[in-house]
C-alpha positions in Angstrom: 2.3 -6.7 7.0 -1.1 -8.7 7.2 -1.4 -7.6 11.2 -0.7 -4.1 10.5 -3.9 -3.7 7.7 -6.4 -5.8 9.4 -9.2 -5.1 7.4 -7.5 -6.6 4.1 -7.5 -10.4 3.9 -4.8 -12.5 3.2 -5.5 -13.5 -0.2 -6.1 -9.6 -0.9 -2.7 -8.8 0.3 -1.0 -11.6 -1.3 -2.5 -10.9 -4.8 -1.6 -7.0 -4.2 2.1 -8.1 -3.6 2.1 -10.5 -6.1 1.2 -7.3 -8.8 3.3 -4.9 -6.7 6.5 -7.7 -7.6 5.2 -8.4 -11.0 5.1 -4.8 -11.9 8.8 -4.6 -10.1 7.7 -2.4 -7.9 8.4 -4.5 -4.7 11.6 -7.4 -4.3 10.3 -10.4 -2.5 13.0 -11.9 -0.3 12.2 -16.1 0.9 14.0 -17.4 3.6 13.7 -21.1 4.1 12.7 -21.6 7.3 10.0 -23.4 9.2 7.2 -22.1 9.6 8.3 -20.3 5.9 9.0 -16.4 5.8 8.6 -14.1 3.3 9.8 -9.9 3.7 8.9 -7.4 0.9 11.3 -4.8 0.1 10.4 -1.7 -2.0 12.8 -1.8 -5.3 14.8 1.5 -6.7 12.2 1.4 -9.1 9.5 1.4 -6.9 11.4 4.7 -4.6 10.6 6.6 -7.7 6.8 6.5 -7.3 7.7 8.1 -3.4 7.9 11.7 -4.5 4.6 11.4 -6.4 2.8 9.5 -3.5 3.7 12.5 -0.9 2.5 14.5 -3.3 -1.3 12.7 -3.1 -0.5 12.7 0.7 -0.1 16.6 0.8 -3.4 16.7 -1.3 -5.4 14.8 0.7 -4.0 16.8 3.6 -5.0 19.9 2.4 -8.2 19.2 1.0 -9.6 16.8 3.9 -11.8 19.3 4.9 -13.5 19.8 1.9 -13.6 16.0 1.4 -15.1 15.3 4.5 -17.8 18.3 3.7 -18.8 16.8 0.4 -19.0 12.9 1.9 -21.3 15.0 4.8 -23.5 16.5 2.1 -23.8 13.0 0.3 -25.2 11.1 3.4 -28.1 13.8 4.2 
């Protein structure tokens, strides 16, 4: 996951995962390997918040123009 959000660091990442798990959102799956591996996995509790995230997608979507006017006005 680190590679595909490079501009988080590590210890960023691990301490939103650590809170994502915490607040059950996430599962966290070790393998014991060498080197060690660790996969995430998004919980039935955590599906539920799904719906409502698409929701904020769709928003975004259709106000990104007005958005992108207002950060425009803010720079000048």
């Amino acid at each position: 996951m680190y590679k595909l959000v490079p501009s988080i660091s590590e210890k960023m990442l691990s301490t939103a995962l650590r809170s994502l798990e915490t607040d059950g959102l996430v599962h966290r799956k070790v393998y014991p390997e060498v080197p060690p591996r660790v996969e995430y996995y998004v919980s039935d509790f955590g599906m539920t918040l799904i719906p409502h995230l698409e929701n904020i997608i769709q928003w975004g979507q259709e106000n990104f123009s007005t958005i992108m006017d207002n950060r425009k006005k803010k720079v000048t």
